[in-house]
DODRENPA-183801 format. One record per residue (C-alpha): residue in one letter; x, y, z. Coordinates in nm, 2 decimals, always signed. Layout:
N
{"A", {X, Y, Z}},
...
END
This chain:
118
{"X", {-0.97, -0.89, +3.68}},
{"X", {-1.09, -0.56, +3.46}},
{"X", {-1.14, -0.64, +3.13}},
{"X", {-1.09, -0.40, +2.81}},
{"X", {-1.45, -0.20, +2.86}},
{"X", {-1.35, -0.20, +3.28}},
{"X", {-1.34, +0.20, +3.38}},
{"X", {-1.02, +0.37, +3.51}},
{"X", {-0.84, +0.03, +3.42}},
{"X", {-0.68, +0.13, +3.10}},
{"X", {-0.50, +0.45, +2.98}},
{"X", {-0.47, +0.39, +2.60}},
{"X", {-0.28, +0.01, +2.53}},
{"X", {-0.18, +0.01, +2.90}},
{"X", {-0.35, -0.17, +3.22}},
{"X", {-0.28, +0.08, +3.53}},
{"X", {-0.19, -0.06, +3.84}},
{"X", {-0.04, +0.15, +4.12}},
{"X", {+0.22, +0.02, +4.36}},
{"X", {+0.20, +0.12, +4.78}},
{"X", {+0.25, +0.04, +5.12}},
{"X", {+0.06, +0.06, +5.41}},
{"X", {+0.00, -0.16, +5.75}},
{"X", {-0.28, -0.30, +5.96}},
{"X", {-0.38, -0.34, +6.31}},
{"X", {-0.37, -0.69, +6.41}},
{"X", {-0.53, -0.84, +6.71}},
{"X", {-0.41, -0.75, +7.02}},
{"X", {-0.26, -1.11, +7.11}},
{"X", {+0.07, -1.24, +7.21}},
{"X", {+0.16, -1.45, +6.91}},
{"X", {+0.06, -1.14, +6.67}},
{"X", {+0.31, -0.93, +6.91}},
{"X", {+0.56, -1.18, +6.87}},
{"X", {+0.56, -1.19, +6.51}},
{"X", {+0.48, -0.87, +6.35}},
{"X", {+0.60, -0.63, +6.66}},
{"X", {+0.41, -0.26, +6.75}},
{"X", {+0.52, +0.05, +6.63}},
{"X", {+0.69, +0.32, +6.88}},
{"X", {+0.48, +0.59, +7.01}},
{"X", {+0.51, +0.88, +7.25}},
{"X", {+0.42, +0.69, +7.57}},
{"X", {+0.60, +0.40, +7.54}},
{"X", {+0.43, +0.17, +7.23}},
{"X", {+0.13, +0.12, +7.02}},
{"X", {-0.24, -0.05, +7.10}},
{"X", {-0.19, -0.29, +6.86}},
{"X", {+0.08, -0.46, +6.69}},
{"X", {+0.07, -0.43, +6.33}},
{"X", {+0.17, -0.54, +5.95}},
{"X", {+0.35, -0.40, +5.71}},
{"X", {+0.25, -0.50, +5.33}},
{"X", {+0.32, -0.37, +4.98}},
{"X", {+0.09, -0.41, +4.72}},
{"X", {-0.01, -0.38, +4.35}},
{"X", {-0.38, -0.27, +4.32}},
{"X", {-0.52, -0.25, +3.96}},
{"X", {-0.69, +0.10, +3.93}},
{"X", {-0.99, +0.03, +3.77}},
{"X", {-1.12, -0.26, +4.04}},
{"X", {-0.89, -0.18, +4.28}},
{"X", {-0.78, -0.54, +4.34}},
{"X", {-0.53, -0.62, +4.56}},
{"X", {-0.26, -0.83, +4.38}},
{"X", {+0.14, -0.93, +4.44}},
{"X", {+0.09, -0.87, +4.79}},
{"X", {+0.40, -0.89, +5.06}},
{"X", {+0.33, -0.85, +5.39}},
{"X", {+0.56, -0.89, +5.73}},
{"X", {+0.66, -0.77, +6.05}},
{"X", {+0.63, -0.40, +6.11}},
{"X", {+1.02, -0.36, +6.12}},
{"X", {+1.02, -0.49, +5.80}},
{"X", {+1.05, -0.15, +5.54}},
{"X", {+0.83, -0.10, +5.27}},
{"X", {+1.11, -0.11, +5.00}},
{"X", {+1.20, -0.41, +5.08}},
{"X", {+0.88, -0.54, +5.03}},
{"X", {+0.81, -0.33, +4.71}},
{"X", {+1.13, -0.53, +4.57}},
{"X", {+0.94, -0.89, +4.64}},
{"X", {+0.62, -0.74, +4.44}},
{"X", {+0.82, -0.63, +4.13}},
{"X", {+0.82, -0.99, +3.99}},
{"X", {+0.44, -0.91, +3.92}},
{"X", {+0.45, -0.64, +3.71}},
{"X", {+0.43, -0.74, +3.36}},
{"X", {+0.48, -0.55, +3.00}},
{"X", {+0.19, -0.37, +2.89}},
{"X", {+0.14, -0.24, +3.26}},
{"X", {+0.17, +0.15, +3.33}},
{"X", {+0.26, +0.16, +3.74}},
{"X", {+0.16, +0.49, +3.91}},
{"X", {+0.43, +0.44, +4.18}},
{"X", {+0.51, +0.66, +4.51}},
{"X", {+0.88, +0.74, +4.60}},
{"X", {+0.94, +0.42, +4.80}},
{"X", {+0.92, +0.24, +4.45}},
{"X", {+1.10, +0.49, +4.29}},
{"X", {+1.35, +0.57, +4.52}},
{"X", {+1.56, +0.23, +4.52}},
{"X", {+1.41, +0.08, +4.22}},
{"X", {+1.37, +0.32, +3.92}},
{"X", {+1.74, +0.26, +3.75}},
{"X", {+1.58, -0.11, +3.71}},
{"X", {+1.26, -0.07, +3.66}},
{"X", {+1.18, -0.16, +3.32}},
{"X", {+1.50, -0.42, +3.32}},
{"X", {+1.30, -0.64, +3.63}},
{"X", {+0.89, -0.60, +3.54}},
{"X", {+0.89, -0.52, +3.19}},
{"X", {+0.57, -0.25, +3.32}},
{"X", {+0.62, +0.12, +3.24}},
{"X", {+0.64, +0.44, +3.42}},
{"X", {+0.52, +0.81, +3.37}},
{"X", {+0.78, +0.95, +3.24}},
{"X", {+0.97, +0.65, +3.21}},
END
């Protein structure tokens, strides 16, 4: 992906990657219902159902990378705990509380990648 000249991909020895969640509208079909569910809302339940996924994105190209992605029910730390496996040493990951929050007293023990502050 970004090499050593890439911008924003490097802060001094370090590749930066961040780590985050987010989901997706799928389409609006039974079998996408079945499988990834719709979210609650205040009239009964959303447009679309939808996916929730977790991934490492490398700052300076912002690829996508270590991706997990499943039903809506399925929480975001529990996904962020399948994408750890990707991080590697010489990785500095700009991480949000869901990483932090269940997986900071292992961090460096399971990727080897560093933290701010870490």
């Amino acid at each position: 992906m970004a090499v050593r000249n890439t911008r924003g991909a490097w802060y001094r020895s370090w590749r930066l990657v961040s780590l985050d969640g987010s989901t997706l509208d799928v389409a609006d079909e039974k079998a996408n219902e079945d499988a990834f569910t719709r979210p609650g809302a205040s009239r009964g339940s959303s447009a679309y159902p939808q996916i929730r996924f977790v991934s490492l994105v490398e700052n300076g190209t912002h690829v996508l990378f270590g991706s997990q992605m499943d039903s809506y029910r399925t929480g975001e730390i529990t996904l962020a705990k399948a994408v750890l496996p990707r991080m590697r040493s010489g990785m500095l990951c700009l991480a949000d509380r869901i990483s932090l929050a269940s997986n900071y007293g292992n961090w460096r023990k399971q990727t080897g990648a560093d933290l701010p502050g870490g």
